[in-house]
C-alpha positions in Angstrom: 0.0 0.0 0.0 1.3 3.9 -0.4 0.7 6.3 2.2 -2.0 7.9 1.3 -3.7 4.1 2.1 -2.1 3.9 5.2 -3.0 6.7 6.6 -6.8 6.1 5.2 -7.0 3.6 7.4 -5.9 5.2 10.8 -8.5 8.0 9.7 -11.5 5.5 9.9 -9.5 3.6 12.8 -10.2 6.9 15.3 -12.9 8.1 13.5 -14.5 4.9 13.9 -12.9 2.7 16.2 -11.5 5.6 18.9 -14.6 7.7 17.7 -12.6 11.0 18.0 -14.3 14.1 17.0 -14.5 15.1 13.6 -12.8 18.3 14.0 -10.4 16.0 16.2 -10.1 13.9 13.0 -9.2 16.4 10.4 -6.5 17.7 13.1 -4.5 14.5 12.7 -5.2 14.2 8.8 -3.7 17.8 8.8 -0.5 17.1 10.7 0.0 14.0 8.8 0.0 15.3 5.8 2.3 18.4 7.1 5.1 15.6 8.0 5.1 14.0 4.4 5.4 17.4 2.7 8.3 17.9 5.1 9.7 14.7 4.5 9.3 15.1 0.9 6.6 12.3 0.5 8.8 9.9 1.8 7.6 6.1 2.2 6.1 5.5 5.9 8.0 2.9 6.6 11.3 4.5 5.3 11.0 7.3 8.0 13.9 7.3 10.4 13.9 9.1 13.7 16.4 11.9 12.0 13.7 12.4 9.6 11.3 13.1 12.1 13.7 16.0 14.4 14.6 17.4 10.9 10.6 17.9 10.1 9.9 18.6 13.8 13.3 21.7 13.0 11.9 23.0 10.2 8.4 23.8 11.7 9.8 24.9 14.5 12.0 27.2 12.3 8.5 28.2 10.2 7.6 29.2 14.1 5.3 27.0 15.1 5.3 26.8 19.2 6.1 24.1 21.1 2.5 23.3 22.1 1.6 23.1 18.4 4.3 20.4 17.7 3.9 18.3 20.5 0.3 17.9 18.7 1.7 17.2 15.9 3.9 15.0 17.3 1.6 13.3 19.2 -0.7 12.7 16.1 2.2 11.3 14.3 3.0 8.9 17.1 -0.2 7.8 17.2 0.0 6.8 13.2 2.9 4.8 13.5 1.6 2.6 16.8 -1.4 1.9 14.5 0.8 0.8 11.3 2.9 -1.3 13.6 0.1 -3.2 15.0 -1.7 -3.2 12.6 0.2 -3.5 9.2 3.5 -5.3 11.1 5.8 -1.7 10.4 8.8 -2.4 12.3 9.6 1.0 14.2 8.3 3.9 15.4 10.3 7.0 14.6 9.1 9.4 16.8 8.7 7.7 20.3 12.1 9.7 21.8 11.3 12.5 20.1 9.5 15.8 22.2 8.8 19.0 21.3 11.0 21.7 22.1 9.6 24.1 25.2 8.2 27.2 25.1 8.5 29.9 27.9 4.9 29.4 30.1 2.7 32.2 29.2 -0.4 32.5 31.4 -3.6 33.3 29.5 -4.8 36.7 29.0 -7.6 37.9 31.3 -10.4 40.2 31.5 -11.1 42.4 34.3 -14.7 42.1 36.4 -15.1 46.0 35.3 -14.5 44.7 31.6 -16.5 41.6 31.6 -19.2 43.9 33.1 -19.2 46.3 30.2 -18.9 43.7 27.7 -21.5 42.1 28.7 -23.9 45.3 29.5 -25.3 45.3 25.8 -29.1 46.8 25.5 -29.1 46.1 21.7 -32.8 44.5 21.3 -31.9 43.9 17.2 -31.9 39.9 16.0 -28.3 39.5 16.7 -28.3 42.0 19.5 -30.2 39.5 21.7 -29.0 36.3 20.5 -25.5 37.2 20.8 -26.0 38.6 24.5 -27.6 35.2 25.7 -24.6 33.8 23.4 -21.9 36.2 25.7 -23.5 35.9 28.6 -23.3 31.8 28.7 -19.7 32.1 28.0 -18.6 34.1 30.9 -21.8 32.6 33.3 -20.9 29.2 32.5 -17.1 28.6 31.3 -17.9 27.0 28.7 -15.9 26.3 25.7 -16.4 26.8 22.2 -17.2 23.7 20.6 -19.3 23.6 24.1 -21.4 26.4 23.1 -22.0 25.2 19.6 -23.3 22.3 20.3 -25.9 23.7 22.9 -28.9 22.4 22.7 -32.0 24.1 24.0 -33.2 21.0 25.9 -29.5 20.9 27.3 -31.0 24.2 29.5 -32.4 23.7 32.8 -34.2 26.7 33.8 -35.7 25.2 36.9 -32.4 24.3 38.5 -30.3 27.4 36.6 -28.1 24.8 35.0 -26.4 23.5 31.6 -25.4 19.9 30.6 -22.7 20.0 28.2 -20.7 17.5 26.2 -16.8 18.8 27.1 -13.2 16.8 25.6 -13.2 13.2 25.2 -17.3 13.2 25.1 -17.6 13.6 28.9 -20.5 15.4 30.1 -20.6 17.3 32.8 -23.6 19.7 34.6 -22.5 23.3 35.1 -24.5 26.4 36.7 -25.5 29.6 35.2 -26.5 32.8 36.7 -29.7 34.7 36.6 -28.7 37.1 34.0 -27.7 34.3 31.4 -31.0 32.3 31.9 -33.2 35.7 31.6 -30.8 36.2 28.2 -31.3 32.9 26.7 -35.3 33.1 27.5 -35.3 36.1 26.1 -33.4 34.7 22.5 -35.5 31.4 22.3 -38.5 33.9 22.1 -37.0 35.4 19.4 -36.0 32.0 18.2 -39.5 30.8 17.4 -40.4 33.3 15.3 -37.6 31.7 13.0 -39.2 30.8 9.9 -38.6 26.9 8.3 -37.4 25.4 11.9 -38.8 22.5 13.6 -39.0 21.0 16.5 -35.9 18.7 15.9 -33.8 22.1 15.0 -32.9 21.8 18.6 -29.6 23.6 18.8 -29.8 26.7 20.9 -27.5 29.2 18.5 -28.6 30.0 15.0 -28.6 32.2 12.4 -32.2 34.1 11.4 -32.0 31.6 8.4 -31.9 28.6 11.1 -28.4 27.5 9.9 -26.3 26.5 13.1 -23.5 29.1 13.6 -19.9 28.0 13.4 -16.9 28.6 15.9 -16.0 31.4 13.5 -18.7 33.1 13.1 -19.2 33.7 17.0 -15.5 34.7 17.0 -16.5 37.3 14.3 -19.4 38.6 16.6 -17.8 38.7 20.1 -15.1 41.2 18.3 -17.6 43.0 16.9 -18.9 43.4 20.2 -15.9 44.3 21.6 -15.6 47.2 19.6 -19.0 48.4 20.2 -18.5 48.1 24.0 -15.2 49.6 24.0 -13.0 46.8 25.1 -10.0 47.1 23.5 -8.4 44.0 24.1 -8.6 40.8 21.4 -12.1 39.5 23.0 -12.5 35.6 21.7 -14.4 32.9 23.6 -11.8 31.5 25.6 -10.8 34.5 27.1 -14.3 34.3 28.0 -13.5 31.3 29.6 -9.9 32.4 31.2 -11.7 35.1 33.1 -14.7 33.2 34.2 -12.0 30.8 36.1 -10.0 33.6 37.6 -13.3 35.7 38.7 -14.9 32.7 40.8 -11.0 31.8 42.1 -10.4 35.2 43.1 -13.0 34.4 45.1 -13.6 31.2 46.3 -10.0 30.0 46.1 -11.3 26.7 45.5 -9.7 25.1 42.7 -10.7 21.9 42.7 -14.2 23.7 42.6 -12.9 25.5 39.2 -11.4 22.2 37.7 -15.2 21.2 38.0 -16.7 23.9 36.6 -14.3 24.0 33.3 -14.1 20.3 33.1 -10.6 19.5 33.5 -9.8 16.1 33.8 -6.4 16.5 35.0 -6.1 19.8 37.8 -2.4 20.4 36.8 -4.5 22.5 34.2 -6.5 24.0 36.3 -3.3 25.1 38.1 -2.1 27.8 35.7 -5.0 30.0 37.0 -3.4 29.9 40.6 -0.8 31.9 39.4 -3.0 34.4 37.7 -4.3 34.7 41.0 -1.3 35.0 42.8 -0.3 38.2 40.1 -4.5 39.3 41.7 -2.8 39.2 45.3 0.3 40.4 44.7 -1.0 43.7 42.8 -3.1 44.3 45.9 -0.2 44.0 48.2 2.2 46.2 46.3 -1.5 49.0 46.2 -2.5 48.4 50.0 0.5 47.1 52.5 2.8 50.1 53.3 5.7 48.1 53.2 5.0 47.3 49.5 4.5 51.1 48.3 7.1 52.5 46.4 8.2 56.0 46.8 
């Protein structure tokens, strides 16, 4: 077989067998295909572990972070378990290889003052209230992107004040949402059902006023629209969204094992980075309020 065939069949493998996400799916088809143009279509099973650090090199070089290759990487690896099990290759190239490390940025944040104003919109147009229930969710809830999209409106709970969502890996997971998000989303599946050419089974919560479900960048596109409308001059896109809903509620609570909950971690060594954006909270109101700390 060539590779192209080969690497067929570890497509339908995890989209099938692993049942990865689609998107999750075209992320490894993309990668593989980035290491045979780098290796210059080499054979599969010709690829040594030099060929893999000089392709790993020369994206680094193109300046691809470390966090990107160690996807890549990763999604390679995974390939060349599959062809040895199940197509008796003989090696894997890239099992000592790792990506090299980037210096630990910690996510961007919003202030409460500037999630407040961002979120303060009186528009009452089609996409004024839809995207306020859509803004409001983000920062009530924590939710992700691919979270969001996905929403159904039966996935509401308005009873209990709650969301069910489908997070990473397919786990589900219940979340709370505040007052001002519920009275938001009520207030767009009003505006929903007057829709024209949507049924009953159209059941997911965000659409367009043709009834077409929005994509991940098309709510990119209108949260920095908003952004300039509110007068928030930082790069507003859902995640920051979801960065400053886990720092608000630690600030507060300092309960992180309470946060990883909330934003679905499986593992809280993720949830950890967001101790030390709180740490840079307490430490800015030391140096403001302890005498010691002012400078003269």
């Amino acid at each position: 077989m060539n590779n192209q065939e080969y690497i067929q069949h570890y497509l339908e493998y995890i989209k099938f067998e692993k049942r990865l996400s689609a998107l999750t799916v075209k992320n490894y088809h993309r990668d593989i295909t980035l290491l045979l143009e780098i290796s210059s279509r080499k054979a599969l099973d010709k690829l040594t572990i030099d060929d893999i650090r000089m392709s790993v090199s020369k994206l680094h070089a193109r300046g691809l972070n470390g966090k990107s290759l160690s996807r890549m990487i990763s999604a390679w690896r995974g390939l060349f378990d599959f062809l040895n099990q199940r197509f008796n290759f003989m090696h894997n190239p890239t099992l000592s290889i790792r990506a090299p490390k980037d210096k630990k940025q910690l996510p961007q944040t919003l202030s409460i003052d500037q999630t407040m104003k961002l979120v303060s919109i009186k528009d009452t147009s089609f996409l004024g209230i839809r995207d306020h229930a859509i803004i409001e969710l983000f920062y009530s809830s924590g939710l992700r992107l691919s979270e969001l999209i996905n929403l159904k409106i039966q996935d509401i709970n308005f009873e209990d004040g709650t969301v069910s969502v489908i997070g990473k890996g397919g786990k589900s997971r219940i979340v709370p949402t505040g007052k001002n998000a519920i009275d938001a989303i009520q207030k767009w599946i009003a505006l929903r059902n007057t829709i024209k050419n949507i049924s009953g089974k159209d059941s997911i919560l965000f659409i367009s006023k043709f009834g077409k479900c929005l994509t991940a960048r098309a709510i990119q596109y209108r949260l920095k629209i908003w952004a300039v409308k509110q007068g928030i001059p930082e790069n507003i896109h859902p995640h920051l969204l979801r960065h400053s809903f886990a720092t608000h509620i630690l600030q507060s609570s300092q309960d992180l094992r309470a946060v990883q909950e909330l934003l679905g971690h499986a593992n809280i060594s993720t949830t950890q980075i967001y101790t030390h954006l709180d740490f840079q909270h307490l430490s800015k109101i030391y140096d403001q309020s302890h005498p010691r700390a002012k400078k003269k």
